[in-house]
C-alpha positions in Angstrom: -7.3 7.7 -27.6 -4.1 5.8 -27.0 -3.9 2.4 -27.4 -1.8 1.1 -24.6 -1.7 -2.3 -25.0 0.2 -1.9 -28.5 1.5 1.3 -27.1 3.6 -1.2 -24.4 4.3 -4.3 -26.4 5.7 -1.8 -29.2 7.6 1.1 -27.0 9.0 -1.1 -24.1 11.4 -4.0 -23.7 11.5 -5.6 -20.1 13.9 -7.9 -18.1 12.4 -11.5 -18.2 12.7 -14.1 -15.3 15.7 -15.0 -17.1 17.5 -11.7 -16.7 17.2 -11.6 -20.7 16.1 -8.5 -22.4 13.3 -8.7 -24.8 10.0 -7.0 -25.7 7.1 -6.3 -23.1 5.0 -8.5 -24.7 1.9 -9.5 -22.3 2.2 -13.2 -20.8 -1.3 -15.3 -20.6 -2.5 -13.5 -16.9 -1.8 -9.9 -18.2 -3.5 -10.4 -21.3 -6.7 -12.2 -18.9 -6.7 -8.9 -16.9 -6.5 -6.5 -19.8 -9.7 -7.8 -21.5 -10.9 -7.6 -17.8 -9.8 -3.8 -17.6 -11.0 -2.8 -20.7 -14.5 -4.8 -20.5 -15.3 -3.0 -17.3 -13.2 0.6 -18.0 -13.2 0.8 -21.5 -10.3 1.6 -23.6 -9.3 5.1 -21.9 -9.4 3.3 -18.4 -10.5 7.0 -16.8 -11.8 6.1 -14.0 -10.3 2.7 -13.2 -10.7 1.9 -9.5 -9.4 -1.5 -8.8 -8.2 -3.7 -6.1 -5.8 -7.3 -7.3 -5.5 -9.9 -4.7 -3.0 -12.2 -6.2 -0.4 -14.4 -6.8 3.6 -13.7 -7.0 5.2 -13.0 -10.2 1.8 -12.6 -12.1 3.2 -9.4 -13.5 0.8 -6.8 -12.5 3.4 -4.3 -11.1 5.2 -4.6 -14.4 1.7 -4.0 -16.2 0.6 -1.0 -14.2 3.6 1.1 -14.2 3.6 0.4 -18.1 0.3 2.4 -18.0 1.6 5.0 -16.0 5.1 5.3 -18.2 2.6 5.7 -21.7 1.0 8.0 -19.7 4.2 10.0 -18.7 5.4 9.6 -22.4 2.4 10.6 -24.6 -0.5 12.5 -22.4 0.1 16.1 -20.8 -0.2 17.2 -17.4 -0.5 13.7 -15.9 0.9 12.8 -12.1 1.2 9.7 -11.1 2.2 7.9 -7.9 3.8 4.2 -7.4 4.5 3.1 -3.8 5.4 0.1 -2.9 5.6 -1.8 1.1 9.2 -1.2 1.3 12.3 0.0 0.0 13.8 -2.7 -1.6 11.0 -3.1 -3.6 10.8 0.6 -4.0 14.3 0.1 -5.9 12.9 -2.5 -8.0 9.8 0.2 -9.4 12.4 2.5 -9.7 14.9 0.7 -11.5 11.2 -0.4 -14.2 10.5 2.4 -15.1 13.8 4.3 -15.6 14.1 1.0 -18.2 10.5 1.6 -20.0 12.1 5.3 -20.4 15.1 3.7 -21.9 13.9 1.6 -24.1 11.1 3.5 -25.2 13.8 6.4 -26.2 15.9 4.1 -28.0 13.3 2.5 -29.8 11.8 6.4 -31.0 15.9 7.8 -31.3 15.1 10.2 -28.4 17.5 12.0 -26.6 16.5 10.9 -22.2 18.3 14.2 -21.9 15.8 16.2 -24.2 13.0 14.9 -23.1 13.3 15.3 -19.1 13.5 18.5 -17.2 14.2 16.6 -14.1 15.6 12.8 -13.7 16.5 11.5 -10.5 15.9 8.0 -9.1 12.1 8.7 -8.2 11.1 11.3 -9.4 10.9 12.0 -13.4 9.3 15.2 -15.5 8.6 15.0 -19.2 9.7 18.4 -20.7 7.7 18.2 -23.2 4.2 18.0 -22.0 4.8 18.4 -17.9 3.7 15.4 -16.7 5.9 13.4 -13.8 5.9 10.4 -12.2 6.7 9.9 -8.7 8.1 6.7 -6.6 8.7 6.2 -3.1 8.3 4.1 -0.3 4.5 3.8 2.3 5.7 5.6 5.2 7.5 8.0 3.8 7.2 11.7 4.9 6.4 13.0 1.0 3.1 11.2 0.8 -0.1 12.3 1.8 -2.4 15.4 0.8 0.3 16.6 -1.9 -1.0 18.1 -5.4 -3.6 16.9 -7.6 -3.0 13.3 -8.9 -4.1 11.3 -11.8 -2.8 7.8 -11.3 -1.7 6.3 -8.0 -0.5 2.6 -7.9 -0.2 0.8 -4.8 2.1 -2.3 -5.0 1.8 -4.5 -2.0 -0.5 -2.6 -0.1 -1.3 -5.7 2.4 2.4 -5.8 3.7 2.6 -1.6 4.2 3.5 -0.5 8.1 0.9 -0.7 10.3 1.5 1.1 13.9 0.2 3.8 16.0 1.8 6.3 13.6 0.7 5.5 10.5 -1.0 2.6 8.7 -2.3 1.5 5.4 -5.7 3.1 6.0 -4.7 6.4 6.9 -2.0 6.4 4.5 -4.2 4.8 1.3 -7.5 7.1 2.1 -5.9 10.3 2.1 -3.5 10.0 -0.6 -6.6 9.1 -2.5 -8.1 11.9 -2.1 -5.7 13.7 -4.6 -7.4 11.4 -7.5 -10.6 13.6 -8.4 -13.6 11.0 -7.9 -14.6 9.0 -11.8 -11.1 10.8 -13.0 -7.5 8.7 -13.4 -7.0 5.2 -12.5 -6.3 4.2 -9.0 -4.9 0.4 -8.6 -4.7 -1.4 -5.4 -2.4 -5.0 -5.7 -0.9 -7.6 -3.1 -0.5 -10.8 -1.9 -2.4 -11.7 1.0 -1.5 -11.2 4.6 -3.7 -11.0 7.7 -7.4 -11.5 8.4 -8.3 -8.1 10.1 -6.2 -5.6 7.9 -6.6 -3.1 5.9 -6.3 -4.8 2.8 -8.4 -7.9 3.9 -11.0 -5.2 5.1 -11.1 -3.7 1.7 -10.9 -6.9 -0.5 -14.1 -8.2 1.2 -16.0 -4.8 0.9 -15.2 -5.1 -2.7 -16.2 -8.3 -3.3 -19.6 -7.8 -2.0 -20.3 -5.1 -4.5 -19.4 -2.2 -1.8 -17.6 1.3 -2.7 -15.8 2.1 -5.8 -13.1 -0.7 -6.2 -13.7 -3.6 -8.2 -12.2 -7.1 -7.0 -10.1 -9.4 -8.8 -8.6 -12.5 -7.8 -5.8 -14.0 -9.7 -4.7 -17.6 -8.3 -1.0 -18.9 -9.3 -2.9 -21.7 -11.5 -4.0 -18.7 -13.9 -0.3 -18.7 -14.9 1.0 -20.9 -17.6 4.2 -20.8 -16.6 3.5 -22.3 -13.1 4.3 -26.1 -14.9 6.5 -28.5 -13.8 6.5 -31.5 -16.8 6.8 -35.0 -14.9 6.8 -38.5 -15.7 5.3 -40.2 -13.0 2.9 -38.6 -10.7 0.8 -40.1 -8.1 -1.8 -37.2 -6.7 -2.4 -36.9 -2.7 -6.3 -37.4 -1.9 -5.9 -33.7 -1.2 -4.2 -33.2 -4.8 -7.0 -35.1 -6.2 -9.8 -32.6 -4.8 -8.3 -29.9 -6.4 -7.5 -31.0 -9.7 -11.2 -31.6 -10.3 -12.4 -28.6 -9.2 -10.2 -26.3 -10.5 -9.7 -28.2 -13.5 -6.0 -28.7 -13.2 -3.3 -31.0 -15.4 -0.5 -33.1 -13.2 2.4 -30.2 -14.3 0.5 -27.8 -12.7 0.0 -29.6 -9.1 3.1 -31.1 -9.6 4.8 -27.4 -9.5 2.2 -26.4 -6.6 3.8 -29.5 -4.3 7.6 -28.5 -4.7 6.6 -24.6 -4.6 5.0 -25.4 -1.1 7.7 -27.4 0.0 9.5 -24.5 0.4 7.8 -23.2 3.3 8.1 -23.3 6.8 4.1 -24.0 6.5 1.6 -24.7 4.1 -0.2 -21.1 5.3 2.4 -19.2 4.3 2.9 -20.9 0.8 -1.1 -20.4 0.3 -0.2 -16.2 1.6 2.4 -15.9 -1.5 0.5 -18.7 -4.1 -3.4 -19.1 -2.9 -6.1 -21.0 -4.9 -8.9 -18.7 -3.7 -9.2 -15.7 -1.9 -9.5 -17.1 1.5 -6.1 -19.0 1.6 -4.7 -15.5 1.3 -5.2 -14.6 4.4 -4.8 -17.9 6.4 -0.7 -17.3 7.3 -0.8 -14.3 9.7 -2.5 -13.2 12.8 -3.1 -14.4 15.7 -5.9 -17.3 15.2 -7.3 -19.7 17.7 -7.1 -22.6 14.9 -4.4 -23.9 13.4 -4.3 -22.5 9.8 -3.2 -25.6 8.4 -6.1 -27.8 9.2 -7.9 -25.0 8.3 -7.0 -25.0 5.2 -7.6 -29.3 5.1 -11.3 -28.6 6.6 -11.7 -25.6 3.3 -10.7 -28.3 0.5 -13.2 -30.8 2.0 -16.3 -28.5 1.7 -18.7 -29.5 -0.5 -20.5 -27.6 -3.3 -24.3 -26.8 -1.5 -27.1 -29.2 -2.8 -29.5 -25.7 -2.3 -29.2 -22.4 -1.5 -31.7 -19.7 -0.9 -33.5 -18.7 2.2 -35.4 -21.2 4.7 -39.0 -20.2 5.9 -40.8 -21.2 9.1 -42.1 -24.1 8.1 -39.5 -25.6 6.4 -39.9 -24.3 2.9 -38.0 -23.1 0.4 -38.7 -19.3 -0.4 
């Protein structure tokens, strides 16, 4: 059984925020979700069937497609599948992977040249044990119903096209069906977007226990490096709510106020960095109320005194 934690930190070498080079090693959220992966999966992860609504920059992409790449490297006869919302991200998978490859074959003195049969920019075949890895773009005319499938990873799967022509759902449901059911790993992961979609549709079914996906929600305050030190700080009322009830220090609100000052408005900061699961989906559609003083009215609700089901005549049951 491969151990693909060490197998990553000890094979690959990634491009930090920085644009440095150095070794994959997990960061504080990666290492949060692994324990979650392997707690629920087990260490093989056969079977994985998840769905990540999340933060930016958490590093899940980067964590995924290092499963896939061990995968490629070390297991025969696996496909996998990355597709990301659109092409410019595409590039960015792309350009990943081709550097775990790298790396991996300087670190073990491999030849790239030996060990593919086939390299091009999204599509890569291991030689030596025939498995490949595929990358390409939602929409494009390769997906679908094509061969049998191990591992598919959908990156952004809130923001792919949806028209009369194709959308996520057609596009997600069918490609899944090349993933044999309790076989592989299958990972949904995005932002939010829009209250109504395909990816709000499947987050909530998941969270209530329905199908084979299992939730997770990742806020930005799960992520150490989301600090900004400060001297003097002087939290809003708002501030003050949510410092108590998420437990969070001055550096990490601080860097939450000049993050959202960025945006146009507050719904769209909450899309790309939400607290919970429900600011995710606040900055799109159509809505008869204003998502900001939505979003005022949701930090202002109050933890129930009581819950639980209210008979006839007045009772608790």
């Amino acid at each position: 059984m491969i151990d693909y934690k060490a197998a990553i930190e000890k094979g690959f070498d990634i491009i930090d925020k920085r644009g440095d080079r150095v070794p994959f090693i997990f960061n504080n959220v990666q290492n949060l979700y692994w324990q979650t992966l392997i707690k629920d999966w087990g260490l093989s992860l056969e079977g994985t069937r998840e769905i990540i609504l999340k933060a930016r920059k958490e590093g899940f992409s980067s964590l995924i497609d290092a499963i896939f790449t061990i995968d490629f490297l070390l297991r025969p006869n696996i496909g996998s599948q990355i597709i990301s919302h659109k092409d410019k991200e595409t590039q960015i998978l792309f350009d990943r992977v081709h550097f775990f490859v790298n790396s991996f074959c300087e670190k073990r003195g491999i030849n790239r040249k030996e060990l593919l049969d086939t390299d091009r920019t999204n599509f890569l075949r291991n030689k030596a044990n025939g498995s490949y890895i595929y990358i390409g773009t939602a929409g494009a005319k390769t997906l679908g119903r094509g061969p049998t499938l191990q591992n598919i990873h959908w990156s952004e799967i809130g923001h792919f096209p949806n028209t009369e022509i194709i959308n996520a759902e057609k596009l997600v449901v069918g490609a899944e069906e090349q993933v044999a059911t309790g076989v592989g790993r299958i990972f949904r992961e995005s932002t939010g977007n829009m209250q109504g979609d395909f990816c709000y549709g499947e987050c909530e079914r998941a969270r209530k226990g329905e199908g084979h996906f299992k939730f997770r929600f990742f806020p930005w305050y799960k992520f150490k490096e989301y600090r900004t030190e400060v001297e003097v700080f002087e939290p809003t009322a708002e501030e003050k709510v949510v410092m108590e009830r998420y437990n969070l220090d001055k550096t990490q609100v601080m860097w939450y106020r000049k993050k959202m000052e960025g945006y146009k408005t507050k719904a769209l900061g909450l899309r790309e960095y939400p607290t919970t699961p429900e600011e995710a989906f606040l900055a799109a559609g159509a809505g008869f109320f204003d998502p900001d003083i939505l979003k005022a009215y949701m930090d202002r609700v109050r933890e129930p005194t009581k819950e639980g089901n209210l008979a006839m005549d007045g009772s608790w049951v």
